[in-house]
Steps between C-alpha positions, in 0.01 A plus 500: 500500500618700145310683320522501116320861456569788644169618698568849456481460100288183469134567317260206596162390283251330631218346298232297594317268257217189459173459703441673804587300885497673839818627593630690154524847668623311843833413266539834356470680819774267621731539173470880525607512889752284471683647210463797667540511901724187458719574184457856462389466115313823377343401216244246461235494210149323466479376119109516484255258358699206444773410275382737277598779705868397383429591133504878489304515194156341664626584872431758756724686653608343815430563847781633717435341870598719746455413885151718478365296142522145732344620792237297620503308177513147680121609628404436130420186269648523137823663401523899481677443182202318323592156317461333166547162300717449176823546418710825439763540181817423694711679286331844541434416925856497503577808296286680773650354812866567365396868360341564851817343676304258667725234699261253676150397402291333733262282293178378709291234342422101412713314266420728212640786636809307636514379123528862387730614776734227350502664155567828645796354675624323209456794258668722774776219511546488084552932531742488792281673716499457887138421557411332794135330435404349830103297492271513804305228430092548480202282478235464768446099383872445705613277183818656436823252539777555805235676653335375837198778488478789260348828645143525472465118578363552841282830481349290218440216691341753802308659240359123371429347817291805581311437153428142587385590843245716322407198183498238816199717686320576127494085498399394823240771549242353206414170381757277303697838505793445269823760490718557270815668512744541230867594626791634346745229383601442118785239550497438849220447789687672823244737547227257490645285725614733735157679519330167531708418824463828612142538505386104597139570293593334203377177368693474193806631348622493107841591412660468127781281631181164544310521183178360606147343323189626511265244458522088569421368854853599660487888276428809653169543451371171649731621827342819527115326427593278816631786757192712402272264560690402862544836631249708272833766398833490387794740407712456203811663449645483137858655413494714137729230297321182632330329253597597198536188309049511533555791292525613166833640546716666233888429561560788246288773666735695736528904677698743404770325758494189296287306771269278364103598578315266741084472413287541787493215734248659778235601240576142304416301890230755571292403207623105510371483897170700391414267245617162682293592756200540314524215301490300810221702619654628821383856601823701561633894553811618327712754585788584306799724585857592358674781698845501282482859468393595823772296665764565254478928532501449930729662693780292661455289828764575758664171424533585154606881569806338688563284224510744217746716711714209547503387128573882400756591711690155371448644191703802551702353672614260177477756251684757690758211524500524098318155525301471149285277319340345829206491667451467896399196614401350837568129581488401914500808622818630302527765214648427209612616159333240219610596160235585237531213275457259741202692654305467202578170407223327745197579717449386807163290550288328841610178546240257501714278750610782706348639828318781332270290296470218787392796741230632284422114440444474893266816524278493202468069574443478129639182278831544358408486162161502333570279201 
């Protein structure tokens, strides 16, 4: 209802940074229109590749969106401003954002981003400098706190169930066919639950919320042994960050957005199931498939188009207000403003009592833990 800025001499940035989910260019579009048609703003800016695009000294110089730059953008996966990991000197980003007369900076990306946004803010803050840092939050795995579903959640899961409907008909058209499909999911396994329910082809599910054992009469392996030998296929769907306790993982060895690196889990169950299997002498066909980048660089369902408009115009709508240090968040169908520390300060994760994990209990018919 009041507006802190002035449209008429308001400057917006824009900068979108992290791994790739449907929907990136879907929220940009939106930003642009509705700083524009809505608020009558006349400058908006694209800070390209990343944070870095902040720093003038390793930046480009960035895009000016005008209404002919975002046409037709939302037809296309990615982000027309490219993206990066790693952090960006705060002190300089700023220097270039007040020297430019930027206002309001639209940061789009997981907690690492948010993280950054916050020390913009705060540096901002420490100068006296009206900077209104407003977070869309991004990550296709849907594990970001105060949010209900992120953007890119549901074209994902589309994209998934599509995958297994493919690894289901590899299986069941050979022998003892065996599928695996590895799914995005570091901390949290919504996508592989939600794909499993979708698609109703999959025999079992691993998410890193259950650790789970291999081997032992009740383990993972003896469960899969049994269903091949009933129904002569199965379909296996294991989530990225499952598992890792099995493997020799490094607690120090993190990206350049201080996240620590997972190892392999599909490649570590491919080779376990090949060589179970022929220890016990049981002729078998493996197929193995991991479509993160495939799914991850789609375009936006029509669900998730809607959603990204929704999240972005909320977005101006805040910042406009002079609202700062925030991200949007969505909880029960509402909008709201979540500030950045509290953001960051948790993830949000399956819950192995909830109806999520119960669901994909009911349609894979698998044990509920392999121990």
């Amino acid at each position: 209802e009041k507006l802190f800025f002035d449209p008429a001499q308001t400057r917006v940035g824009i900068v979108t940074c992290g791994g790739l989910s449907p929907g990136l260019n879907d929220v940009m579009r939106s930003l642009f229109l509705e700083l524009h048609y809505a608020y009558g703003v006349r400058e908006v800016f694209g800070f390209r590749g990343g944070y870095g695009g902040l720093d003038p000294v390793q930046g480009k110089e960035p895009l000016r969106l005008t209404t002919d730059l975002v046409e037709g953008i939302q037809q296309e996966g990615g982000t027309i401003l490219g993206t990066s990991r790693g952090p960006v000197d705060i002190k300089r980003a700023v220097d270039n954002l007040m020297k430019r007369g930027v206002n309001i900076l639209f940061t789009v990306g997981g907690d690492g981003t948010q993280r950054g946004g916050n020390e913009l803010y705060q540096e901002a803050k420490k100068r006296d400098y009206a900077l209104s840092v407003v977070g869309i939050p991004k990550t296709i795995d849907n594990d970001v706190a105060f949010v209900s579903r992120t953007f890119g959640y549901g074209t994902a899961v589309d994209e998934a169930s599509q995958v297994l409907d493919r690894a289901h008909t590899e299986a069941r058209s050979v022998e003892n066919g065996i599928s695996l499909v590895k799914l995005m999911g570091r901390q949290a396994g919504f996508i592989a639950a939600g794909a499993t329910v979708a698609s109703q082809d999959v025999n079992f599910i691993l998410i890193p919320e259950i650790p789970f054992k291999l081997d032992g009469p009740r383990g993972f392996l003896a469960a899969l042994k049994d269903r091949v030998l009933d129904r002569a296929h199965a379909v296996i769907v294991v989530a990225e960050g499952a598992g890792q306790d099995l493997l020799s993982v490094s607690p120090d060895d993190r990206d350049a957005s201080g996240n620590q690196k997972f190892m392999d889990i599909g490649l570590f169950l491919r080779e376990k199931i090949g060589t179970y299997f022929k220890v016990e002498g049981i002729p078998f066909v493996l197929r193995y498939f991991d479509p993160s980048y495939l799914i991850r660089s789609s375009r936006a369902n029509a669900e998730d188009s809607i959603l990204c408009d929704l999240f972005a115009r909320n977005a101006v709508h805040a910042a406009m207000a002079g609202k700062t240090g925030l991200v949007i968040g969505y909880l029960h169908n509402q909008f709201i403003h979540v500030p950045i520390e509290l953001l960051t300060s948790r993830k949000k994760t399956l819950d192995p009592k909830g109806s999520a994990w119960t669901a994909a209990l009911a349609a894979t018919g698998q044990q509920e833990r392999f121990e």
